[in-house]
N, C-alpha and C positions, 0 to 999 in steps of 0.2 A: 530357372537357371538358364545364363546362356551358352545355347548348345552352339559346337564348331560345326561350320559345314564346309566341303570342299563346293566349287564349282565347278562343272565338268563340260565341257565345248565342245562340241562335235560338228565337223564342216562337213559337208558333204558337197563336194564339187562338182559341176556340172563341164561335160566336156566339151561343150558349145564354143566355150572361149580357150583362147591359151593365157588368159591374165585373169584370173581368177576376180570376183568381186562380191562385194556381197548379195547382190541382187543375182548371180549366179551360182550361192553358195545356201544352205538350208544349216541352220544353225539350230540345234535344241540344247535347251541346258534345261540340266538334272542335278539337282539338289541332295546329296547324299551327307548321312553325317558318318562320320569314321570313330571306329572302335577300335582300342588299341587292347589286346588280352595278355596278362601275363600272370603267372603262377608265384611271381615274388621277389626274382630277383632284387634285391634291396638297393644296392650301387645304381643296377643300371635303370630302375624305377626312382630310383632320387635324378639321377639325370633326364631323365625322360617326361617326369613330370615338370621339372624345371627349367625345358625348353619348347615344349606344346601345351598348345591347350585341349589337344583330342582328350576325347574321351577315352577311360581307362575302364578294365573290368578286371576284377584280381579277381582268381578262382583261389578263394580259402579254402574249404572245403573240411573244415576244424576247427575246433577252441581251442583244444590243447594241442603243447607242441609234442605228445606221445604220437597223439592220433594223426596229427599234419607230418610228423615224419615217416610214418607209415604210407598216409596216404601221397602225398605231395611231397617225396622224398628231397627235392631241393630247398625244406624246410628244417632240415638237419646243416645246412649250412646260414642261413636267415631265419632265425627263430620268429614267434610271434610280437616278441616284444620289439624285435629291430622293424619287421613290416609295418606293427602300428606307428611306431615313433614316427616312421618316412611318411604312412599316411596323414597323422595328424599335423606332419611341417607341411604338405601341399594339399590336401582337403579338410583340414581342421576345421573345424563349427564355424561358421560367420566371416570364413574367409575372400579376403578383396574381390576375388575373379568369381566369387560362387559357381566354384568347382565341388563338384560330386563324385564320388567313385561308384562304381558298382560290380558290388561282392556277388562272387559267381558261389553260389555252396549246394553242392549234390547232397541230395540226403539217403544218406546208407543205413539200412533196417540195422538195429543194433548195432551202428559204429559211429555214428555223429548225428543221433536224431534223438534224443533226449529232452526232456526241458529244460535240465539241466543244461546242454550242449547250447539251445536258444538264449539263459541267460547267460550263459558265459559269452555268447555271441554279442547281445549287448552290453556286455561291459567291455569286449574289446574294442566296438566301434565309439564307445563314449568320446567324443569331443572329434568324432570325424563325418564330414558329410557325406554320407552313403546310404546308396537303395541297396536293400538284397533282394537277389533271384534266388530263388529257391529250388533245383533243379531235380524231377524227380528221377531216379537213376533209372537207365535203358539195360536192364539185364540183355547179357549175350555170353553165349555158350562157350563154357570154360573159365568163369567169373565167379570168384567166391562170394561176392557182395550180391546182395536181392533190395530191391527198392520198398522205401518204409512204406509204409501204410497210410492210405490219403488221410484217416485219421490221427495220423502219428504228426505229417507236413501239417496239416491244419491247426492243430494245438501248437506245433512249431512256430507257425507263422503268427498264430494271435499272440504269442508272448513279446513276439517283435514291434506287431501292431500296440498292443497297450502299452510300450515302450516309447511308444510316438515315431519307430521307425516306417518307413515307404516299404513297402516287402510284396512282393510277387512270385506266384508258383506257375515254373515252365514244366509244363507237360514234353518229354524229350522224344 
């Protein structure tokens, strides 16, 4: 897939001359690609996809829209069914720009770590081109959520794997 990158320039002037030149000037370019992250806004992710080509990462972090209004509470106004439709208009399977998304999903012990929760994951992303991270949660003090069990993400992630999807676990 082709990926966006910025080009970034940096002069660094030398104070020898008052006319700057190149030959007095030290130039480095740095090759960065850009991430755009958002939680779902549906409006302003149909607009946003449909004026760049950065790269996008939607932190889903659910299958159902019980458990995403719980967790990702501005999924009570953009349910799952409005998020997929927007994603399969701008990264739907075999699309012209082969553009990709990539689903951001923490996995919470007893709240979205299921196999169940895994296939439900892939029927939502059916007919959209997307890698999932797999993120595993960073407990911190005064947190009801505890992070699932490396056994619990690995069974997660082969159900995604035998699905034919891309899927990666970030250690947070």
């Amino acid at each position: 897939m082709p990926k966006m990158h910025a080009i970034v320039l940096v002069a660094w002037l030398t104070r020898e001359s008052s006319t700057p030149s190149l030959t007095s000037s030290l130039l480095l370019c740095l090759t960065v690609q850009v991430t755009v992250s958002t939680v779902g806004l549906v409006d302003r992710l149909d607009q946003f996809a449909s004026s760049s080509n950065v790269q996008l990462a939607l932190s889903l972090h659910a299958t159902t829209d019980e458990v995403r209004d719980w967790i990702v509470p501005v999924n009570c106004r953009h349910d799952l069914a409005e998020l997929t439709a927007v994603l399969r208009k701008h990264y739907g399977t075999g699309n012209a720009a082969g553009r990709r998304v990539l689903v951001e999903y923490t996995m919470l012990a007893g709240v979205n770590d299921t196999l169940g929760d895994a296939a439900r994951l892939v029927q939502l992303l059916e007919g959209i081109e997307a890698k999932v991270n797999l993120i595993v949660f960073n407990p911190f003090g005064g947190t009801r959520f505890r992070p699932s069990p490396i056994s619990d993400v690995l069974a997660f992630r082969s159900v995604l794997v035998q699905a034919g999807r891309i899927c990666t676990i970030r250690d947070s």
